[in-house]
Every structure is written in C-alpha cells, then in structure tokens.
Biopython code that builds the backbone (N, CA, C, O; Angstrom):
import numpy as np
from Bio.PDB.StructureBuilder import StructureBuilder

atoms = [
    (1, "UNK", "N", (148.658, 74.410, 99.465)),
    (1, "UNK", "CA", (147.710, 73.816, 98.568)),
    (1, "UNK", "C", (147.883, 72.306, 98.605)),
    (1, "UNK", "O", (149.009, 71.849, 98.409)),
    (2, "UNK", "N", (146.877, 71.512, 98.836)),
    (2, "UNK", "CA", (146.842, 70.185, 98.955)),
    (2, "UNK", "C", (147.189, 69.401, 97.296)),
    (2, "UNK", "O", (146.863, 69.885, 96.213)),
    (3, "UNK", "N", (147.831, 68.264, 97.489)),
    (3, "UNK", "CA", (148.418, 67.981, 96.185)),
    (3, "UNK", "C", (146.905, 67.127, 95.864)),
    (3, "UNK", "O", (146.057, 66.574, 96.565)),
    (4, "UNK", "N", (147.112, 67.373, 94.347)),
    (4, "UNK", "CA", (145.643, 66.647, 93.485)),
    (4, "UNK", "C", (146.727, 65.450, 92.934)),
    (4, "UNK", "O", (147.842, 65.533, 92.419)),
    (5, "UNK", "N", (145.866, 64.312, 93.289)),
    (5, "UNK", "CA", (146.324, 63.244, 92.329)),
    (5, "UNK", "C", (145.360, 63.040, 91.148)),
    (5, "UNK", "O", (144.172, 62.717, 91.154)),
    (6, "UNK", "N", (146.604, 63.451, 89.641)),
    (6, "UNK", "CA", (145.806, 63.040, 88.956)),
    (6, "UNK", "C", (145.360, 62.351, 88.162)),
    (6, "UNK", "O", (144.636, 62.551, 87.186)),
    (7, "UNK", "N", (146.017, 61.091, 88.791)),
    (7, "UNK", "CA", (144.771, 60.110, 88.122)),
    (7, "UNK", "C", (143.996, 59.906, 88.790)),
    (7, "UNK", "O", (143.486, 58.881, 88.338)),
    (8, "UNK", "N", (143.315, 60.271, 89.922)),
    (8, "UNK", "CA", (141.896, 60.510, 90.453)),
    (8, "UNK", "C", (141.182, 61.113, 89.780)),
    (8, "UNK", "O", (140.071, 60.637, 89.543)),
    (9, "UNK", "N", (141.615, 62.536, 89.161)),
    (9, "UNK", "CA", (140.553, 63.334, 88.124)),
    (9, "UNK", "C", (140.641, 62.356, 87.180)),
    (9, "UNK", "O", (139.574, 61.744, 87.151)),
    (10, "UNK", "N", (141.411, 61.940, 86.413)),
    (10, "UNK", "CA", (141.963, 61.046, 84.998)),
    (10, "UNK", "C", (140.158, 60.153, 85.071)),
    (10, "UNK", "O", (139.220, 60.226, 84.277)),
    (11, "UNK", "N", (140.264, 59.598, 86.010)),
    (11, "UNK", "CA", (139.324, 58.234, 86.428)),
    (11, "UNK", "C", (138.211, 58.957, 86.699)),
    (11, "UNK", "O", (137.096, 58.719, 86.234)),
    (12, "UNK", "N", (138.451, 59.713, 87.338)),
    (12, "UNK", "CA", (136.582, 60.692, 87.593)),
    (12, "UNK", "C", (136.159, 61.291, 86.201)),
    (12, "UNK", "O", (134.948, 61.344, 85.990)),
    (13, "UNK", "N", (136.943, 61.712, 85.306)),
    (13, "UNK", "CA", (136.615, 62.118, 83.890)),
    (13, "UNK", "C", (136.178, 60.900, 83.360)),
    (13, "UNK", "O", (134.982, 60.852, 83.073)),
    (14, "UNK", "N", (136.790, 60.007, 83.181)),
    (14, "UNK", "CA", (136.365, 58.998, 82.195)),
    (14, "UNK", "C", (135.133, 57.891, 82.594)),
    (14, "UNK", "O", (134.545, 57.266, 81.712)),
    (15, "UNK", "N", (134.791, 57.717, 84.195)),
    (15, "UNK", "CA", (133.598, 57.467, 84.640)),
    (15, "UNK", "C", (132.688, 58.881, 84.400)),
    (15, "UNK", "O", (131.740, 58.497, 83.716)),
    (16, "UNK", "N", (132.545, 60.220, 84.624)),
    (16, "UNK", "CA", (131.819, 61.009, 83.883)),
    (16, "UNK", "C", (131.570, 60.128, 82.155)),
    (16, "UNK", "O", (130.769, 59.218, 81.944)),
    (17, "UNK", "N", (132.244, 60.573, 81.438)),
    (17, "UNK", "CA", (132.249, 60.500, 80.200)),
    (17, "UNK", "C", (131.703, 58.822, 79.545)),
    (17, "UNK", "O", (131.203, 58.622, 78.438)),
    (18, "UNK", "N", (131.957, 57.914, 80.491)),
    (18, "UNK", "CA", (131.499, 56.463, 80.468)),
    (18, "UNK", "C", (129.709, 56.318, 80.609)),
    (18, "UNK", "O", (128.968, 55.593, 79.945)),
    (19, "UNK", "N", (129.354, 57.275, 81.710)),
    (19, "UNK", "CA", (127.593, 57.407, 82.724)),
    (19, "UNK", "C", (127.560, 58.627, 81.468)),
    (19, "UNK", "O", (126.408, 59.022, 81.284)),
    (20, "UNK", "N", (128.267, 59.086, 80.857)),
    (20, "UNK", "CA", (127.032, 59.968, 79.869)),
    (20, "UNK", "C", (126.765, 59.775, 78.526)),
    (20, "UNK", "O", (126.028, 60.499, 77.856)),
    (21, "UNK", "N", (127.626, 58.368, 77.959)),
    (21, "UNK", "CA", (127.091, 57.828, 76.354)),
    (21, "UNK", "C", (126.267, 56.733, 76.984)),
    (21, "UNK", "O", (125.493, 56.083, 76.281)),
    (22, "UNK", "N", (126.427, 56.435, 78.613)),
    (22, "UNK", "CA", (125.229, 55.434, 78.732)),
    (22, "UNK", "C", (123.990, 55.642, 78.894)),
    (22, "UNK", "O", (123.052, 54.851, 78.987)),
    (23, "UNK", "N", (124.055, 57.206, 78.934)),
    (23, "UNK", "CA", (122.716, 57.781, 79.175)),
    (23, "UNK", "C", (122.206, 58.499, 77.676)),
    (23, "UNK", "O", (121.072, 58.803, 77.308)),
    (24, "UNK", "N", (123.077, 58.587, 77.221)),
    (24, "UNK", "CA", (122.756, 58.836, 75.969)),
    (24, "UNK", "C", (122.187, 57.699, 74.843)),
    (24, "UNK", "O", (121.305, 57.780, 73.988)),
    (25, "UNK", "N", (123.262, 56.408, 75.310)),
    (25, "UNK", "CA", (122.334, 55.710, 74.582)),
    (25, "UNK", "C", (121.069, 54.879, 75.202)),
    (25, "UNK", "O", (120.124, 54.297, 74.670)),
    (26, "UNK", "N", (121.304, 54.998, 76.003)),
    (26, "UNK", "CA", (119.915, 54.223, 76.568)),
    (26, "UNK", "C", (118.841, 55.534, 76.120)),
    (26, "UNK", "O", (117.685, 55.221, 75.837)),
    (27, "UNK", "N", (119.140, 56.611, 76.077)),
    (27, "UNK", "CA", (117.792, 57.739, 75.623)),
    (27, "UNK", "C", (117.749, 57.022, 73.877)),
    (27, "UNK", "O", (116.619, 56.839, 73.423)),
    (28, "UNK", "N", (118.639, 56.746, 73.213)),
    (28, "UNK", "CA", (118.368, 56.568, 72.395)),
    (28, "UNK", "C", (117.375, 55.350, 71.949)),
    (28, "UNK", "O", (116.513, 55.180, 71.086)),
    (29, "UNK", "N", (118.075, 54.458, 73.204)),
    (29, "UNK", "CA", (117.120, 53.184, 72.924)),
    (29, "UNK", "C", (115.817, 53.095, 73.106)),
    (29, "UNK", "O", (115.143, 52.194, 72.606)),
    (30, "UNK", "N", (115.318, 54.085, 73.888)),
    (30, "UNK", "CA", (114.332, 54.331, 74.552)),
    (30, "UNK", "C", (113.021, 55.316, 73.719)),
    (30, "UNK", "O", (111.822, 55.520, 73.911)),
    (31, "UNK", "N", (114.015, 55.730, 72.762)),
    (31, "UNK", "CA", (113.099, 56.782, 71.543)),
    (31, "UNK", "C", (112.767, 55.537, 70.504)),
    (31, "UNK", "O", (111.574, 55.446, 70.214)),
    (32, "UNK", "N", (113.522, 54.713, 69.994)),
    (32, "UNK", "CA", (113.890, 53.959, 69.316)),
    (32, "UNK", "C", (112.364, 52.922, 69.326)),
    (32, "UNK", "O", (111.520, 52.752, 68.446)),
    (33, "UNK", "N", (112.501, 52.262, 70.979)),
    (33, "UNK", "CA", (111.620, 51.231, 71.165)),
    (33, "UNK", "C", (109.856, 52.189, 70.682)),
    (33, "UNK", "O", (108.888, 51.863, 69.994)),
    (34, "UNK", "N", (110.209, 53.398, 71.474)),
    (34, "UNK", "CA", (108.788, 53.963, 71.344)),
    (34, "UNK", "C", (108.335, 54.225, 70.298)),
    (34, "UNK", "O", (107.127, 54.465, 70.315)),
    (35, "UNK", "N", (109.148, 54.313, 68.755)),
    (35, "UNK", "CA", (108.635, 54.395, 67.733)),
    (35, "UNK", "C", (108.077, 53.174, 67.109)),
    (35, "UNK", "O", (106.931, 53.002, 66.695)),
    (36, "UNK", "N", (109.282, 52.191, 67.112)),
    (36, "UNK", "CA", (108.636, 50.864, 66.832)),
    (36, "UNK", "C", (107.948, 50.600, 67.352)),
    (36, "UNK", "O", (107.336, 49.786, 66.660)),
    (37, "UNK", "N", (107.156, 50.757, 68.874)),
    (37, "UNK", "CA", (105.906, 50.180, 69.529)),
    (37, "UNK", "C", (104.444, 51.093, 68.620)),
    (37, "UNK", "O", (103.380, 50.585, 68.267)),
    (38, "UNK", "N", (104.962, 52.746, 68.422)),
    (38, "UNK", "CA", (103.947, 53.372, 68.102)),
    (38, "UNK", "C", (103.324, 52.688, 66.585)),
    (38, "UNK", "O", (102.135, 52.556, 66.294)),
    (39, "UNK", "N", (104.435, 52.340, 65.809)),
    (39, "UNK", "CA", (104.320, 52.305, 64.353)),
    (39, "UNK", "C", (103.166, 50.369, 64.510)),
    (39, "UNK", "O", (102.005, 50.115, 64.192)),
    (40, "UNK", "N", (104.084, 49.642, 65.022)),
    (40, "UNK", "CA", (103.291, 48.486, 65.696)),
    (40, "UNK", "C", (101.920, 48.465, 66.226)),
    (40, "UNK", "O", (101.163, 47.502, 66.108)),
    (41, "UNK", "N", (101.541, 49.924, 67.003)),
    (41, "UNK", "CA", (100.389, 49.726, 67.342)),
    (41, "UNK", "C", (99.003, 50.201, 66.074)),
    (41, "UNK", "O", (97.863, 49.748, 65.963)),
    (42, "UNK", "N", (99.916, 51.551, 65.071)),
    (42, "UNK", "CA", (99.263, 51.643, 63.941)),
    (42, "UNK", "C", (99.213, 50.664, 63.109)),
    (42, "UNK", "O", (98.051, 50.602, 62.707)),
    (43, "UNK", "N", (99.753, 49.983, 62.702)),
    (43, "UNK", "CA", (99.667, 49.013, 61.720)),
    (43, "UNK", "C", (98.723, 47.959, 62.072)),
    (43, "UNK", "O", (98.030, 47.384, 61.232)),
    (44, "UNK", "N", (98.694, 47.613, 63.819)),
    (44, "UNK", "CA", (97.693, 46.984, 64.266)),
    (44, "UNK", "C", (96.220, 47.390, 64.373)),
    (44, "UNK", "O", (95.327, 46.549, 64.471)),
    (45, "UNK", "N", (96.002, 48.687, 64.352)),
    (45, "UNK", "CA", (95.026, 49.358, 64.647)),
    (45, "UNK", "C", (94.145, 49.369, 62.982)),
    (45, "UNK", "O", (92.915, 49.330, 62.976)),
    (46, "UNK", "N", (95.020, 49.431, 61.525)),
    (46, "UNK", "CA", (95.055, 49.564, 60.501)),
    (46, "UNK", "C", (94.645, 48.058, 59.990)),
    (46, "UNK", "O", (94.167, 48.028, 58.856)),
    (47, "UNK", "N", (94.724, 47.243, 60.437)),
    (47, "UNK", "CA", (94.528, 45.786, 60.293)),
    (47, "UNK", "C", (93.643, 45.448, 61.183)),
    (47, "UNK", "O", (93.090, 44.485, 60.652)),
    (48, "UNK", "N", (93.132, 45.622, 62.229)),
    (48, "UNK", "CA", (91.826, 45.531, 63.096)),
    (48, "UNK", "C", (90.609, 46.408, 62.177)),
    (48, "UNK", "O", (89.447, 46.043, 61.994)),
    (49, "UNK", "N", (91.117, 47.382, 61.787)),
    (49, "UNK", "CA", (90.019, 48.496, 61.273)),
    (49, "UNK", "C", (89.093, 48.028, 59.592)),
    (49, "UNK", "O", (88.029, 48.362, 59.071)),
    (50, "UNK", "N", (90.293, 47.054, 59.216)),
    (50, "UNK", "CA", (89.872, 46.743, 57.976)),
    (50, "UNK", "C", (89.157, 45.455, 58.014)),
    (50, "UNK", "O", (88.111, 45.187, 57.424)),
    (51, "UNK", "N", (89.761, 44.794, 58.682)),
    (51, "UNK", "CA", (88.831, 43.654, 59.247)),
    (51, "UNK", "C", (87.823, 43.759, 60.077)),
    (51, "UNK", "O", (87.179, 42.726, 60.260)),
    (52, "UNK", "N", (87.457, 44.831, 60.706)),
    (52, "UNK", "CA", (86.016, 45.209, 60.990)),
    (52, "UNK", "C", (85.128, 45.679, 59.652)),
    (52, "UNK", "O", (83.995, 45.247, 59.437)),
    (53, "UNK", "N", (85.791, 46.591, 58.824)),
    (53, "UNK", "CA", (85.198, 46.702, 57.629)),
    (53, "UNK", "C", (84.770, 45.858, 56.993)),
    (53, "UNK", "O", (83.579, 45.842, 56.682)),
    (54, "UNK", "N", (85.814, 44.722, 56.544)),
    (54, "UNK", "CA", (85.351, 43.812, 55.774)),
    (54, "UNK", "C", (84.150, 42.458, 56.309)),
    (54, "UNK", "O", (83.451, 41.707, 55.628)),
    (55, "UNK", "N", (84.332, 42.600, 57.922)),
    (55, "UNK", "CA", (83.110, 41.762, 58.402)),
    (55, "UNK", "C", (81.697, 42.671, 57.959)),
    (55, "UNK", "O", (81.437, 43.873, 57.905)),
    (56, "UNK", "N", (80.755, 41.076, 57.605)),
    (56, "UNK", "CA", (79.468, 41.733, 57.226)),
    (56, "UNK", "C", (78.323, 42.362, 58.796)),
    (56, "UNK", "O", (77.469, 41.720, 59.408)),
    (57, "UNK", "N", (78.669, 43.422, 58.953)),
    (57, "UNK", "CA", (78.110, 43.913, 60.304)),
    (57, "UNK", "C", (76.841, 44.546, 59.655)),
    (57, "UNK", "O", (77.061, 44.936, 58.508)),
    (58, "UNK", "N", (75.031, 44.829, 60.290)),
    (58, "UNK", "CA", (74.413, 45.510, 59.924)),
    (58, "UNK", "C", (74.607, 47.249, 59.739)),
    (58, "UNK", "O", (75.283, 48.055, 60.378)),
    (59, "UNK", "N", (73.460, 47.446, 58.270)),
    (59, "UNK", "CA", (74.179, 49.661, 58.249)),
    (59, "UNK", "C", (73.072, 50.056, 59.061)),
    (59, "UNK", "O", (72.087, 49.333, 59.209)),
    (60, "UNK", "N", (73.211, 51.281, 59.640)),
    (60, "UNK", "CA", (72.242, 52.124, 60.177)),
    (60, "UNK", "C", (71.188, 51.842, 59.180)),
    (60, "UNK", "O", (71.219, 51.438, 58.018)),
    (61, "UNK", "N", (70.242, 52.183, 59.997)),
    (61, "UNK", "CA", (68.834, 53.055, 59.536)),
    (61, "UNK", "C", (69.122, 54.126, 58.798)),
    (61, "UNK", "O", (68.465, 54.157, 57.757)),
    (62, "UNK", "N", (69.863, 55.018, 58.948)),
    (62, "UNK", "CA", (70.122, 55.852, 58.038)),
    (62, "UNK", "C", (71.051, 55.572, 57.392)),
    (62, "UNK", "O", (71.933, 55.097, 58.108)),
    (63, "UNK", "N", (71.498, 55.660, 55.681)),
    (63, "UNK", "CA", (73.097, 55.470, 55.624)),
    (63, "UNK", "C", (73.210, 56.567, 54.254)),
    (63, "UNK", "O", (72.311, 56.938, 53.499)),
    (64, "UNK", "N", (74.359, 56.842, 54.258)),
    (64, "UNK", "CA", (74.794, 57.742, 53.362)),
    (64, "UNK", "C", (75.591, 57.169, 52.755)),
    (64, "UNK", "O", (76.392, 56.496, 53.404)),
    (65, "UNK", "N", (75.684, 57.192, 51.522)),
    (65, "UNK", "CA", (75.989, 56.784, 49.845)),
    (65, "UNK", "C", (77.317, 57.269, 49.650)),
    (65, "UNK", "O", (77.535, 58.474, 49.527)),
    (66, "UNK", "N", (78.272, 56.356, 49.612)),
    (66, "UNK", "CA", (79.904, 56.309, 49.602)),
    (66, "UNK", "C", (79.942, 56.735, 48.211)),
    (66, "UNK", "O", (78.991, 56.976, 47.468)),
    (67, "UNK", "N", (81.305, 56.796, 47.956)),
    (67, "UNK", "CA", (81.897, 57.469, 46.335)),
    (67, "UNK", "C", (82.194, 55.670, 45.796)),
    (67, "UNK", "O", (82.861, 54.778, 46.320)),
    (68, "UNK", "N", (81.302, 55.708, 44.455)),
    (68, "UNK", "CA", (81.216, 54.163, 43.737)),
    (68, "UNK", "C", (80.232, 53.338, 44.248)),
    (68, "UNK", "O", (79.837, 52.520, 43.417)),
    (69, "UNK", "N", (79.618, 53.264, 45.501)),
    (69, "UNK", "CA", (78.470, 52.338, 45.863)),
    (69, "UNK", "C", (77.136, 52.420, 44.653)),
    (69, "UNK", "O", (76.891, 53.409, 43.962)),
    (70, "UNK", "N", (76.663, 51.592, 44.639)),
    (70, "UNK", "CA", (75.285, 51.830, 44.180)),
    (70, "UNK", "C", (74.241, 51.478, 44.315)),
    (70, "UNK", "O", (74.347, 51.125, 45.489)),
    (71, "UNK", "N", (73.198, 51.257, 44.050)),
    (71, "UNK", "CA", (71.839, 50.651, 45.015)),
    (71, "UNK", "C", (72.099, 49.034, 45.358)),
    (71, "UNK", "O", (71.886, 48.378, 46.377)),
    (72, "UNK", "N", (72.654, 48.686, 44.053)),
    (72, "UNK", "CA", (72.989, 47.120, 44.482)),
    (72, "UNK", "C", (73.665, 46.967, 45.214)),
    (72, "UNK", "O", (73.273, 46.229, 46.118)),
    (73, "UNK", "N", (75.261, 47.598, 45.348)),
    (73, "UNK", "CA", (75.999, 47.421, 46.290)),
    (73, "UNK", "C", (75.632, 47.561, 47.421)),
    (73, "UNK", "O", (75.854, 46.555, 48.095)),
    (74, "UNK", "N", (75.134, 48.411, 47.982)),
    (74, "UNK", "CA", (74.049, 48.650, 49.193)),
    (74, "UNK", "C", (73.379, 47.801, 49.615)),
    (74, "UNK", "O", (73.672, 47.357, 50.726)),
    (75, "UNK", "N", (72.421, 47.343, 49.016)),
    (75, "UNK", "CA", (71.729, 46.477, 49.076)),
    (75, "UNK", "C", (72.102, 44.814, 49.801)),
    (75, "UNK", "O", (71.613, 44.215, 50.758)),
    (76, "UNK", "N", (73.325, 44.424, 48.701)),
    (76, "UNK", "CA", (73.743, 43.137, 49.274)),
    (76, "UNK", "C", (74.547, 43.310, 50.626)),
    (76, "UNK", "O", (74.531, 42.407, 51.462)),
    (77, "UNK", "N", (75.395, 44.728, 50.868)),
    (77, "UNK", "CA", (75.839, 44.966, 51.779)),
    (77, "UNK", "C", (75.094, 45.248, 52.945)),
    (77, "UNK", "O", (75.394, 44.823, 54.061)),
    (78, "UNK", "N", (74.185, 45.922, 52.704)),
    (78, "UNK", "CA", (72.947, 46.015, 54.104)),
    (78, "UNK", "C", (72.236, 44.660, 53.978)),
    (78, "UNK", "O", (72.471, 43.701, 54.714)),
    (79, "UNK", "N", (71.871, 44.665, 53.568)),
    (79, "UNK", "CA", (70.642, 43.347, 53.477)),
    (79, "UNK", "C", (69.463, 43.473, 53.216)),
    (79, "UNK", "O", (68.531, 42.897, 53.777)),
    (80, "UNK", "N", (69.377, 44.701, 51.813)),
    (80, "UNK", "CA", (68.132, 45.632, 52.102)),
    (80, "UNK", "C", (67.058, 45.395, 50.632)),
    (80, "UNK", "O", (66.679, 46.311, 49.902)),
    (81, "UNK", "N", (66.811, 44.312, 50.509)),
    (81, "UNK", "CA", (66.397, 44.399, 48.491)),
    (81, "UNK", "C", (65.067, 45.644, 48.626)),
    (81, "UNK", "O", (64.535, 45.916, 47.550)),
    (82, "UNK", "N", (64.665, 46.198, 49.557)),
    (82, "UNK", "CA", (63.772, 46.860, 49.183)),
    (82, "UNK", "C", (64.226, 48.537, 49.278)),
    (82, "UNK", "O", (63.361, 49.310, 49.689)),
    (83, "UNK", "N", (65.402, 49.017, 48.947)),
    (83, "UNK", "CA", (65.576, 50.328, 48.869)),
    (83, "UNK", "C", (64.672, 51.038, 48.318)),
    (83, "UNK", "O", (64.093, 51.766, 49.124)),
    (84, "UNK", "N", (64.323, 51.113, 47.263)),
    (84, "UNK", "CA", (63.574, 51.990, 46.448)),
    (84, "UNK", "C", (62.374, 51.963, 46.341)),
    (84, "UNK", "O", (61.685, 52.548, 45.506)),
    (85, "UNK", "N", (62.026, 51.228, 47.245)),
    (85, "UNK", "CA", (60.292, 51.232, 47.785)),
    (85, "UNK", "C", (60.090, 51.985, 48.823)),
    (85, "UNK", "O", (58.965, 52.349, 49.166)),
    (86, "UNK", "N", (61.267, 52.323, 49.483)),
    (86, "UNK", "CA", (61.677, 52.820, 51.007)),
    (86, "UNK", "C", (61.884, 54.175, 50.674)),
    (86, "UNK", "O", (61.466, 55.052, 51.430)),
    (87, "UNK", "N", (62.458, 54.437, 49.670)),
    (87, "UNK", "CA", (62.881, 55.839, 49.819)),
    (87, "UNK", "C", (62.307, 56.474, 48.772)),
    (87, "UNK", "O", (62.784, 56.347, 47.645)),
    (88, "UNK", "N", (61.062, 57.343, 49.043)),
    (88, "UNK", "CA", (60.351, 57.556, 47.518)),
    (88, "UNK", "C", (60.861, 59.124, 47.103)),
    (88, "UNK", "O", (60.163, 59.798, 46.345)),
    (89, "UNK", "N", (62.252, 59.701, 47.712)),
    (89, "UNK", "CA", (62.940, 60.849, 47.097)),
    (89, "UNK", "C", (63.850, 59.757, 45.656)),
    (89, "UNK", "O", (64.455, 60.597, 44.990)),
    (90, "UNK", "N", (63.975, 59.077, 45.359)),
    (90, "UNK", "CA", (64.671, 57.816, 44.519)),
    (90, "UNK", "C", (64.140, 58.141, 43.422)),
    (90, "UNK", "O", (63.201, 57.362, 43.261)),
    (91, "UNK", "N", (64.217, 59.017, 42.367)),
    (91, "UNK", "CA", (63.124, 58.716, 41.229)),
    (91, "UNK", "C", (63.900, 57.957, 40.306)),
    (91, "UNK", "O", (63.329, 57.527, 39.303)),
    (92, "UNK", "N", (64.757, 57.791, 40.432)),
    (92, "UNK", "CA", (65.954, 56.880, 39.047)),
    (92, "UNK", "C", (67.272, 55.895, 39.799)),
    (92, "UNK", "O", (68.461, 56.211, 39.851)),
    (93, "UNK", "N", (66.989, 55.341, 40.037)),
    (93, "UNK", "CA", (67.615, 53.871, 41.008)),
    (93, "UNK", "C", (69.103, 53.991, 40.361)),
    (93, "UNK", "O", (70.012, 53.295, 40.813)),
    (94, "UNK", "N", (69.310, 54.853, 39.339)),
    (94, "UNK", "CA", (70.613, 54.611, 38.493)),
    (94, "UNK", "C", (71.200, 55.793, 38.650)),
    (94, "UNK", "O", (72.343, 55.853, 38.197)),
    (95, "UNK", "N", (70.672, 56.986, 39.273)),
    (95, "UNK", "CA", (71.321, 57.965, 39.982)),
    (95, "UNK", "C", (71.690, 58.035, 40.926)),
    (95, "UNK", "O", (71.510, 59.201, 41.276)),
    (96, "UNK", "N", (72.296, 57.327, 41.924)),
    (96, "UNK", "CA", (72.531, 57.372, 42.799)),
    (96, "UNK", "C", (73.817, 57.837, 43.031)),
    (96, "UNK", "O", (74.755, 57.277, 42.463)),
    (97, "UNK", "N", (74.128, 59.357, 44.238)),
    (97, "UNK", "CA", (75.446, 59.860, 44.021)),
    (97, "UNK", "C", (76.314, 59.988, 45.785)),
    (97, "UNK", "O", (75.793, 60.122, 46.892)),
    (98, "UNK", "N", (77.102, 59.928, 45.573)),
    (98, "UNK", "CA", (77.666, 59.992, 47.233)),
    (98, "UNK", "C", (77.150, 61.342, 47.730)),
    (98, "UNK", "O", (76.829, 62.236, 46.947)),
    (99, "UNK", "N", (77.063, 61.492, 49.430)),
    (99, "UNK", "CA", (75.986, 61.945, 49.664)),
    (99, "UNK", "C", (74.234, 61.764, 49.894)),
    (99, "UNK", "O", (73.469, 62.284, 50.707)),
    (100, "UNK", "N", (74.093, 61.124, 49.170)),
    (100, "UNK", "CA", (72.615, 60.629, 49.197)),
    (100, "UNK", "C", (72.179, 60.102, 50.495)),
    (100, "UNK", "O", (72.802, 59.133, 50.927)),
    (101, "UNK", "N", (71.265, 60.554, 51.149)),
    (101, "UNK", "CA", (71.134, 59.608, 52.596)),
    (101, "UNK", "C", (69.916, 58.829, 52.058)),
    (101, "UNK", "O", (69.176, 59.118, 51.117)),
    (102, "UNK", "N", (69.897, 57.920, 52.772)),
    (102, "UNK", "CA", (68.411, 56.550, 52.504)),
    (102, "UNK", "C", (68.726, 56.133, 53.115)),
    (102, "UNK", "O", (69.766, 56.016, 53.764)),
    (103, "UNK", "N", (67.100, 55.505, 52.980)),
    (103, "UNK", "CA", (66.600, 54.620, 54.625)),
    (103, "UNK", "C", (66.900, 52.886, 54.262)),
    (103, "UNK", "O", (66.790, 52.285, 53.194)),
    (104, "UNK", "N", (67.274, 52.456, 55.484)),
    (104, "UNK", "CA", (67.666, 51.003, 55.175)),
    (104, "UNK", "C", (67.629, 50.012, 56.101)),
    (104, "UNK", "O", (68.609, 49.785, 56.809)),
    (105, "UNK", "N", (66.553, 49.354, 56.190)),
    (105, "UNK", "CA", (65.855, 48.153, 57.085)),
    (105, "UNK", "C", (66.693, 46.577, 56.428)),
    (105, "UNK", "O", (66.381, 45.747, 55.573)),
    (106, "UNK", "N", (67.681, 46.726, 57.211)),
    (106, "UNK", "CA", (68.414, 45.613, 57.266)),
    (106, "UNK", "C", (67.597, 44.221, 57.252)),
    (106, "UNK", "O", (67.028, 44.199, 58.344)),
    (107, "UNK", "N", (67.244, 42.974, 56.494)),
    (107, "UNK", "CA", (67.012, 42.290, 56.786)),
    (107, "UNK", "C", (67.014, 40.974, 58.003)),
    (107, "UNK", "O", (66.243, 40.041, 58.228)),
    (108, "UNK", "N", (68.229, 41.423, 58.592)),
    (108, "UNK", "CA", (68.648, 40.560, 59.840)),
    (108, "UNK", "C", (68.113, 41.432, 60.508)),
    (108, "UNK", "O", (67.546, 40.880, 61.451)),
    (109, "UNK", "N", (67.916, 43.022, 60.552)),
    (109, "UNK", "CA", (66.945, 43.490, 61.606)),
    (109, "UNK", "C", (65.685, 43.165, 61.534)),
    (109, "UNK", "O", (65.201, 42.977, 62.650)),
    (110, "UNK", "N", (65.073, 43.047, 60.799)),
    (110, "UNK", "CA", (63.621, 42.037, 60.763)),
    (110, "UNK", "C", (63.357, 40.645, 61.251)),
    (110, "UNK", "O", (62.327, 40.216, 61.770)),
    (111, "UNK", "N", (64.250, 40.147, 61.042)),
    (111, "UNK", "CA", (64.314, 38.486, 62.107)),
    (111, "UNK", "C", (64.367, 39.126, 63.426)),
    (111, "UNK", "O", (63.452, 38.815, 64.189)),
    (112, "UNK", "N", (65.312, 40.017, 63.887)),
    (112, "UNK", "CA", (65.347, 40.052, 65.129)),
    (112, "UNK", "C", (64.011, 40.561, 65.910)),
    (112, "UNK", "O", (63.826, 40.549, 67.127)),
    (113, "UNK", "N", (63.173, 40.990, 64.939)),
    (113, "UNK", "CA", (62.516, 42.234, 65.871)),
    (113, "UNK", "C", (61.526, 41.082, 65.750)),
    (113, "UNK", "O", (60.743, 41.109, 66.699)),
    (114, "UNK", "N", (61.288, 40.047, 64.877)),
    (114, "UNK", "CA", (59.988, 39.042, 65.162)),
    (114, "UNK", "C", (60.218, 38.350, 66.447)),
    (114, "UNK", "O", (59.387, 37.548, 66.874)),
]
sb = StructureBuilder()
sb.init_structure("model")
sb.init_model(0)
sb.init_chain("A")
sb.init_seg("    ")
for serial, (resi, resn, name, xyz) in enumerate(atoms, 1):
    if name == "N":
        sb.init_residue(resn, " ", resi, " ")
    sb.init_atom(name, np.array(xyz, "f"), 0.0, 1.0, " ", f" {name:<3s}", serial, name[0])
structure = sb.get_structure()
C-alpha cells in the first residue's frame, strides 16, 4: 500500500472547505443583489406610475367613474365642462356613483381636431 501523506489530504480538505463558503457566499451575494435590484426596480416602477398619474394626460372617450370622483372632479380632470349635456342617461349631476361610464370630449381634443 502506497504511503498517503497527510498533510496532502489536511490541505486538499481545507481548499475543499475554503471553494465551498466561497461558493456559498457568493450564492448568497448573488440572492442578496437580486432582491435589492428587484425591490429598486418596484419602487421605481411605483414612482414612474404615480407620476404618470399625476401628469395632466387626456381621459378616453369613454371613462368610468372612480370611488369619490364627481362630475366636477371629472370635469377639471378631463377638460370636459360639458358632461351633462353629453350624457343624457345623467338625470341628477349629484348622483354620480363609481361605475358609471360617460362620454367625455376632452377639450384639448377639440383644438386638435380644428
């Protein structure tokens, strides 16, 4: 039987055991970065989304009636002072309930179309 030197195994164990917390932690680092990139890209996505909201962009032609809006709110938000001439299902301008669809001719769509 050939003689084992062993501090050859000694040294081959502890390079094993050295290449496998480096692989362990680099997996760790590597889960680590991908959460903080994911959470980074929501928060970015969450802050783009609201600032599209809050820009004054034109509403459809059609729009449906959020929970708390009301004809006024609508109105200054579309650009529409003539809702209730437009939509003659409207019989009480002060009922208005989420759900409701109405029609809504944006005023900046009227410049454009002249």
């Amino acid at each position: 039987m050939a003689y084992i030197n062993k501090s050859k195994i000694k040294a081959s164990i502890l390079i094993a055991d050295v290449a496998s917390w480096l692989c362990a932690i680099s997996l760790m680092a590597l889960v680590l970065m991908s959460s903080v990139r994911e959470n980074n890209l929501r928060n970015w996505d969450s802050r783009r989304g609201n600032q599209m909201l809050m820009s004054h962009r034109p509403c459809d032609e059609i729009y449906v009636v959020g929970e708390g809006e009301t004809l006024h709110t609508i109105s200054d938000k579309c650009g529409d002072p003539y809702i209730v001439e437009r939509n003659p299902h409207i019989h009480d301008p002060d009922d208005v309930f989420p759900g409701l669809v109405i029609k809504i001719v944006p005023s900046n769509h009227n410049k454009s179309l002249r």
